[in-house]
C-alpha positions as CSV (number, residue, x, y, z in Angstrom):
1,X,-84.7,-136.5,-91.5
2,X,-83.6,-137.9,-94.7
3,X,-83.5,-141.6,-95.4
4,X,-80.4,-143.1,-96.5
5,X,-80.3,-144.1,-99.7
6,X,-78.6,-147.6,-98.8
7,X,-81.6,-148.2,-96.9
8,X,-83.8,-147.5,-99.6
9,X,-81.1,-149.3,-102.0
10,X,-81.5,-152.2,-99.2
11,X,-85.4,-152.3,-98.7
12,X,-85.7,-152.5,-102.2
13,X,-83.6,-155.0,-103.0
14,X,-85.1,-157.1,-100.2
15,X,-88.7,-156.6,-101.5
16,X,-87.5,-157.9,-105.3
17,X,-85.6,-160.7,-103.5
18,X,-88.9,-161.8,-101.3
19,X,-91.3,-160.7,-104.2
20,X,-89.0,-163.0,-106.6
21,X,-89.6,-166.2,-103.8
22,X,-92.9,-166.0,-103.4
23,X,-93.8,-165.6,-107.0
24,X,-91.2,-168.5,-107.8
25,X,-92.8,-170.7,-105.3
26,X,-96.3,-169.8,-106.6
27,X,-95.5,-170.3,-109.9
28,X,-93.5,-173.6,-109.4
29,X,-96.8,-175.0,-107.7
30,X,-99.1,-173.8,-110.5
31,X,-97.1,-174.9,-113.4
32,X,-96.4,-178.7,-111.6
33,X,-99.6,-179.7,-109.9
34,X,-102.5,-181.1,-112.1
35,X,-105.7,-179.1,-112.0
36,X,-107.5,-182.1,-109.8
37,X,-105.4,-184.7,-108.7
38,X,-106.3,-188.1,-109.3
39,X,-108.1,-189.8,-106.3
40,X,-108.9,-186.0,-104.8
41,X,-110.6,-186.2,-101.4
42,X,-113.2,-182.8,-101.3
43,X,-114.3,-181.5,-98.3
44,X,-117.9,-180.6,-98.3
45,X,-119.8,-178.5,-95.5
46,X,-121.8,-179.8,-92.8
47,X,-124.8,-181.0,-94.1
48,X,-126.7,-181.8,-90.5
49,X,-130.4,-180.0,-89.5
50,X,-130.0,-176.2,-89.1
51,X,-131.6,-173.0,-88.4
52,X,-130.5,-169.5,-90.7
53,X,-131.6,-166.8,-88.8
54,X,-130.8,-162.7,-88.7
55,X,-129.3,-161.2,-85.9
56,X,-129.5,-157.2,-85.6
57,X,-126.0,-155.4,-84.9
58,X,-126.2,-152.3,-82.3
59,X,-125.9,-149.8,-86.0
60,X,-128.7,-151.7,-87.9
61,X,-126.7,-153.8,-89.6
62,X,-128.4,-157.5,-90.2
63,X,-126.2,-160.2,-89.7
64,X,-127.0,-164.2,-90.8
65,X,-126.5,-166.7,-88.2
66,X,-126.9,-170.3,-88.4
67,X,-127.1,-172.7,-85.6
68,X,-126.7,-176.7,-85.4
69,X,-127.6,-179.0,-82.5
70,X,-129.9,-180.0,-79.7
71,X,-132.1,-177.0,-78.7
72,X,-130.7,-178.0,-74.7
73,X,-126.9,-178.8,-75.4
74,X,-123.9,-176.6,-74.0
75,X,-123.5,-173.8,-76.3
76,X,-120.5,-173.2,-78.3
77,X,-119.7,-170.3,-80.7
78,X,-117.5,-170.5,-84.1
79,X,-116.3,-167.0,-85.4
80,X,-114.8,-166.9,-88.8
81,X,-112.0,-165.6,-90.2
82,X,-111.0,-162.3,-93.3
83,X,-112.7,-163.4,-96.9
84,X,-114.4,-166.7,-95.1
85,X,-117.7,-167.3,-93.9
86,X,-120.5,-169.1,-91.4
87,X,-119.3,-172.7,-93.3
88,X,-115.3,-172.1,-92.1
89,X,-115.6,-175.2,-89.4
90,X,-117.4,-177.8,-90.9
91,X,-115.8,-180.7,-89.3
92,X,-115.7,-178.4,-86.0
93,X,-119.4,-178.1,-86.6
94,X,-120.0,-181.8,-87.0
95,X,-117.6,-183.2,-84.0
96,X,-119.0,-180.8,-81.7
97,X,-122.7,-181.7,-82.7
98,X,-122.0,-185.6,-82.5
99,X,-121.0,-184.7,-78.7
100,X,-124.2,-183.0,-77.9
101,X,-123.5,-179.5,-78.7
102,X,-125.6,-176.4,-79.9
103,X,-123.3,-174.5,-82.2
104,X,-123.6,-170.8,-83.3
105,X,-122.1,-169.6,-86.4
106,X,-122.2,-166.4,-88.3
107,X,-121.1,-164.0,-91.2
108,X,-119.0,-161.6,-90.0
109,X,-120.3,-158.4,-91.9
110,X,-120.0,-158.1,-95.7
111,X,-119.2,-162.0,-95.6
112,X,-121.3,-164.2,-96.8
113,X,-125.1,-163.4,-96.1
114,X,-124.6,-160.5,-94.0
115,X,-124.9,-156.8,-94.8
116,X,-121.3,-154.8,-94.6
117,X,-123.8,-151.9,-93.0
118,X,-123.4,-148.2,-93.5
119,X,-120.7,-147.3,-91.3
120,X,-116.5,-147.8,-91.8
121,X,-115.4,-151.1,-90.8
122,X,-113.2,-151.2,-87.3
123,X,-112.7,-153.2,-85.0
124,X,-115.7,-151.8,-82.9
125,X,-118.1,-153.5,-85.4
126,X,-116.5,-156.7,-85.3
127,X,-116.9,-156.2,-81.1
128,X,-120.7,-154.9,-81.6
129,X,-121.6,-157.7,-83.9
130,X,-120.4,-161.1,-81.4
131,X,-122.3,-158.8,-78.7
132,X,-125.1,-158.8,-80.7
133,X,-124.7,-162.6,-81.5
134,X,-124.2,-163.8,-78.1
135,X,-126.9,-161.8,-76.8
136,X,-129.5,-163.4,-79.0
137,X,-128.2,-166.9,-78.7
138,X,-125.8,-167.4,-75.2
139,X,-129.3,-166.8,-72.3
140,X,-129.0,-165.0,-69.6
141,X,-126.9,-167.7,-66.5
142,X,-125.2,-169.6,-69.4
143,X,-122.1,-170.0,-70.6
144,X,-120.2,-170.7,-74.0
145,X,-117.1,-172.0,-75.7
146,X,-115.8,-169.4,-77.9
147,X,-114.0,-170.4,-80.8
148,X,-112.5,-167.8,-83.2
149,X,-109.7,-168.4,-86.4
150,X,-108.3,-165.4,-88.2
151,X,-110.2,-162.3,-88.0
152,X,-112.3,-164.0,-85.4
153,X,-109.8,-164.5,-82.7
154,X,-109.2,-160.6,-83.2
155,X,-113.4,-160.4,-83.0
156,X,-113.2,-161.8,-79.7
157,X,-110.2,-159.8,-78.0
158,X,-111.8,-156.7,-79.8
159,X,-115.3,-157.4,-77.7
160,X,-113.6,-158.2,-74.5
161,X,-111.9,-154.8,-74.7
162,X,-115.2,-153.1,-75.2
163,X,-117.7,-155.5,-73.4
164,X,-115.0,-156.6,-70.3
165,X,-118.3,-157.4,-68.7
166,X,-119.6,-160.0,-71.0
167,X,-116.3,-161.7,-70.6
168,X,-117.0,-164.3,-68.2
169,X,-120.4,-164.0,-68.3
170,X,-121.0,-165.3,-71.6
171,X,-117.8,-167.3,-72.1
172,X,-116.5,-170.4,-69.9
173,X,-113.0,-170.7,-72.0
174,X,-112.0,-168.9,-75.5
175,X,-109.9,-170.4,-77.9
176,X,-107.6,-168.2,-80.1
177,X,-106.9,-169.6,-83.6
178,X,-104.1,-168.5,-86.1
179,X,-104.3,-164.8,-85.2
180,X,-102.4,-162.0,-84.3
181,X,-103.4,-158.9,-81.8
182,X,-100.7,-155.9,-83.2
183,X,-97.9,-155.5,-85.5
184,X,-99.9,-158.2,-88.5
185,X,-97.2,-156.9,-91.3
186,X,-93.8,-157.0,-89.7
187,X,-95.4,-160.6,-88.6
188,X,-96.0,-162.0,-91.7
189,X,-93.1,-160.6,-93.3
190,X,-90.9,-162.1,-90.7
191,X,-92.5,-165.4,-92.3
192,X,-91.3,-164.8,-95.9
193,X,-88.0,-163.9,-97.2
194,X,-88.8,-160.3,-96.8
195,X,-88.0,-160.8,-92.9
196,X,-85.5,-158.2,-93.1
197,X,-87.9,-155.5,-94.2
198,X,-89.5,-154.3,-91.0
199,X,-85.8,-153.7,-89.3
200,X,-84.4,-151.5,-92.7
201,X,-87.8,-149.6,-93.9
202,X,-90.3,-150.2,-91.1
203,X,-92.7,-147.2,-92.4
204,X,-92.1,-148.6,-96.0
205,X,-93.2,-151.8,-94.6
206,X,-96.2,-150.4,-92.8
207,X,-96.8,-148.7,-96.2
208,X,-96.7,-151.9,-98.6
209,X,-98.8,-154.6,-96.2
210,X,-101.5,-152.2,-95.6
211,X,-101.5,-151.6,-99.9
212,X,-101.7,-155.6,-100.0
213,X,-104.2,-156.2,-97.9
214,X,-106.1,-153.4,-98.8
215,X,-105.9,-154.3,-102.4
216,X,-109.6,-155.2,-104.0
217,X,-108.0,-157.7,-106.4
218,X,-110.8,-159.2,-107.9
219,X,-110.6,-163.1,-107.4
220,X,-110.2,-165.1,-110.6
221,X,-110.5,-169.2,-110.8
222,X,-107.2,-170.2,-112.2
223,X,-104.2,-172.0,-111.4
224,X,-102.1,-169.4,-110.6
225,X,-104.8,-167.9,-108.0
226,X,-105.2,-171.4,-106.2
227,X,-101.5,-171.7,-106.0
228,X,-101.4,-168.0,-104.7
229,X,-104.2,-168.9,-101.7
230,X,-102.3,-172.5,-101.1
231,X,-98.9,-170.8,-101.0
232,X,-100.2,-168.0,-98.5
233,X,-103.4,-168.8,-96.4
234,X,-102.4,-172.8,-96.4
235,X,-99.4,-175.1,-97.1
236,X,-97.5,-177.8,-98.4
237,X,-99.2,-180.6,-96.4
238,X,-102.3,-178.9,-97.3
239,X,-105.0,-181.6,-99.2
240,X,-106.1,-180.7,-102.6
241,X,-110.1,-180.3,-101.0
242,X,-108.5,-177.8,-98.2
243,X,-107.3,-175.5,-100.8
244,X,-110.0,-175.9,-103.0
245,X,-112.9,-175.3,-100.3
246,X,-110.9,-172.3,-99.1
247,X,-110.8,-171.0,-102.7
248,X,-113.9,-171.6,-103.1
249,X,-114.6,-169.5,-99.8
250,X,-112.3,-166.8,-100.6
251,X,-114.5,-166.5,-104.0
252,X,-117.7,-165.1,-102.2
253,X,-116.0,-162.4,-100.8
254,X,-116.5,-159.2,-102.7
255,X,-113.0,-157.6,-103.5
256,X,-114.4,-154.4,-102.0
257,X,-115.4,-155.6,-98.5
258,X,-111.7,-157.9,-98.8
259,X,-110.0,-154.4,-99.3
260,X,-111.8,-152.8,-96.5
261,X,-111.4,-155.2,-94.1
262,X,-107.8,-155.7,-95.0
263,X,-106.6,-152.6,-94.6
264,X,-108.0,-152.6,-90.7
265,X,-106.3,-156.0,-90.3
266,X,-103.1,-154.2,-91.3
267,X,-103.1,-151.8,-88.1
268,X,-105.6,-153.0,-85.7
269,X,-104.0,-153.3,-82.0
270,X,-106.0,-155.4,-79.7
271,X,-104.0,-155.9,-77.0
272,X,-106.0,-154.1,-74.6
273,X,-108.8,-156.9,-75.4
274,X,-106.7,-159.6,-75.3
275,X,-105.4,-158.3,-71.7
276,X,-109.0,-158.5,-70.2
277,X,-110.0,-162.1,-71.6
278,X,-110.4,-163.2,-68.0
279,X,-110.9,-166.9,-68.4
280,X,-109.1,-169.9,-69.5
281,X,-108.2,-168.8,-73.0
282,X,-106.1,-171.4,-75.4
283,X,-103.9,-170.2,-78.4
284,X,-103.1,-172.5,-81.2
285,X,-101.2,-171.6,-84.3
286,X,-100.1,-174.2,-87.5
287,X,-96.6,-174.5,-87.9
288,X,-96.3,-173.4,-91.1
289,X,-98.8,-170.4,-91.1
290,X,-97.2,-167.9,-93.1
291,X,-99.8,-165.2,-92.4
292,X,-100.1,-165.3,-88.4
293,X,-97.0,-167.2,-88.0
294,X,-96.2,-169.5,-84.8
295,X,-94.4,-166.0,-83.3
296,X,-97.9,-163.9,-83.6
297,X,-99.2,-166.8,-81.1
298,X,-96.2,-166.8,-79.2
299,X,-96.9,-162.7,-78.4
300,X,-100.7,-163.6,-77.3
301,X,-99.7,-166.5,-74.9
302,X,-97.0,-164.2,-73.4
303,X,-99.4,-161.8,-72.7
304,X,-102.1,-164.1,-71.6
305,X,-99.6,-165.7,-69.2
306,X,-98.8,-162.4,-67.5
307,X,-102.5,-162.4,-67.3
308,X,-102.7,-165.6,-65.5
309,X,-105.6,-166.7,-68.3
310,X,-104.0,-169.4,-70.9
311,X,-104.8,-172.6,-70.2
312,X,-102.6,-174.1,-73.4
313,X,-100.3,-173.2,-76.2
314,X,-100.4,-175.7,-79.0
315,X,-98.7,-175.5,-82.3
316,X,-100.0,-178.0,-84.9
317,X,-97.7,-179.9,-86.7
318,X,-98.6,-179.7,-90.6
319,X,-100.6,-177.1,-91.2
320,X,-101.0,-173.2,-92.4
321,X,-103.2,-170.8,-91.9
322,X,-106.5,-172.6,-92.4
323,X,-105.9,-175.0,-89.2
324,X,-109.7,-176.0,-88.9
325,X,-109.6,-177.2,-93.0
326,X,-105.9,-178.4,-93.1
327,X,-105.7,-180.9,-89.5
328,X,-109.8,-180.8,-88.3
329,X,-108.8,-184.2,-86.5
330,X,-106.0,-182.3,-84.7
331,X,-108.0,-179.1,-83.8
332,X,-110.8,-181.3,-82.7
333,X,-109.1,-183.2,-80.5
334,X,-107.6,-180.0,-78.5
335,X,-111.0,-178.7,-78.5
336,X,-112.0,-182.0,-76.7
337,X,-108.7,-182.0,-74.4
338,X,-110.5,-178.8,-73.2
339,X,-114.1,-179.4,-72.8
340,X,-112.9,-182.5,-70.6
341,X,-110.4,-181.2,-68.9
342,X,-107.6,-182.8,-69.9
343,X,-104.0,-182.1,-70.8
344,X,-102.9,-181.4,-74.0
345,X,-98.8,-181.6,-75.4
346,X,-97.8,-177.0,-75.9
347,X,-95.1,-175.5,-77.0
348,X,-93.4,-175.5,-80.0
349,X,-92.4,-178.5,-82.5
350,X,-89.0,-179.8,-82.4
């Protein structure tokens, strides 16, 4: 069947329309913010006593691991997100240490000090790799608190689906940050002015977010690049030492392993996972996250109520994308709500 050429005529004309905003807004930033405000507050990693280690995935592949805390604390296990790495919670790290806590972190593969291995990425790896993880570091009889932003929310639905056994096992509650389990393009365009897009050209749209994601653009420390990550992964609330340690993040990646993983993101489906997470399981979203936007949350708590497994919904007020950089004090404190079992405000902001 042919398509119309006023839908083409339309998709078009709504890509140079959103393509126009975003590069506007982008621009605008770069062009009026200083290179380092005065007074700028950086955030720096956790600097507390730690362990590196290696853990080996089910192909071969070595992953590094790093773990803070008391050798006897309750266990809890922080899974970062697409171009990040092992140092994407450090005030998580440091807030759950200071309450007793052993902490697990980890490169996801091709991140940071881990190998990308010798077979395609998937979403099986990602599943393979926090089996491998928990394995070494959750004993046999114990429990954890599973923590995942970004690409490691998707980690953890990804392993329930293929280790359902594990599930409770290994986890006493899983919380699901700033993610998404199907459709991640027509998502995030329905954040942008391109939210008309999916509805006139949705193959087109499949097309162009998988071409973006995928793209190996090799990162490049300038204004217009921090404006681009602070525009997209964070925003306007964002502090200056949020975008930069991001940035600075986003750096190590190598544009190859970015690509790669990228263009899974674009048409990964984990719903099945997300179906058999069979304990208390919490989603939390920013309100202004452009890339996994307040409705991709909205989709995972629907489906975890049918479930009868999620234990809260909270949007944060003030903040993008990179929730545990841009309101620590706020993710903290739902973390908290749930290790002691209180209540916590859901839903969305007024």
């Amino acid at each position: 069947m042919k398509i119309s050429s006023k839908l083409v005529v339309g998709a078009l004309g709504a890509l140079g329309a959103g393509a126009a905003a975003v590069a506007a807004g982008a621009t605008a930033y770069a062009l009026s913010s200083p290179t380092e405000p005065a007074n700028a507050k950086l955030i720096e990693d956790y600097d507390g006593p730690r362990e590196d280690g290696t853990v080996v995935s089910g192909d071969g592949t070595r992953l590094h691991t790093r773990v803070w805390g008391p050798a006897d604390g309750p266990l809890a296990v922080l899974i970062h997100g697409w171009t990040c790495n092992v140092a994407n919670f450090p005030r998580q790290v440091e807030h759950l240490v200071a309450r007793g806590y052993r902490v697990i972190g980890y490169d996801q593969r091709g991140h940071g000090e881990s190998e990308a291995g010798a077979f395609a990425f998937s979403t099986g790896v990602l599943a393979d790799d926090l089996h491998a993880v928990l394995d070494a570091h959750v004993p046999d009889g114990k429990q954890a608190l599973l923590v995942g932003h970004s690409m490691g929310a998707i980690t953890i639905m990804a392993w329930a689906g293929k280790y359902t056994d594990e599930v409770a096992a290994k986890a006493h509650h899983v919380v699901l940050s700033s993610t998404y389990a199907r459709d991640a393009v027509p998502g995030f365009a329905g954040a942008t002015p391109l939210a008309a897009l999916p509805r006139i050209a949705p193959r087109f749209t499949e097309k162009l977010g998988d071409a973006v994601l995928g793209a190996p653009v090799k990162f490049r420390r300038n204004r217009l690049h921090t404006a681009v990550i602070r525009y997209t992964a964070l925003c306007g609330y964002a502090s200056y030492g949020a975008v930069t340690y991001t940035e600075d993040m986003v750096a190590t990646c190598p544009p190859d392993v970015r690509g790669e993983w990228g263009h899974v993101l674009a048409g990964l489906d984990v719903t099945d996972g997300l179906r058999k997470l069979n304990v208390p399981t919490s989603v939390v979203v920013g309100q202004y996250d452009h890339l996994t936007p307040p409705s991709d949350a909205d989709v995972i708590a629907g489906e975890l109520r049918v479930s009868g497994h999620l234990d809260r919904f909270a949007v944060i007020r003030d903040s993008g994308h990179m929730l545990p950089l841009e309101q620590p004090e706020k993710l903290n404190a739902l973390l908290d709500s749930i290790l002691d079992g209180r209540p916590v405000a859901s839903g969305a902001p007024e």
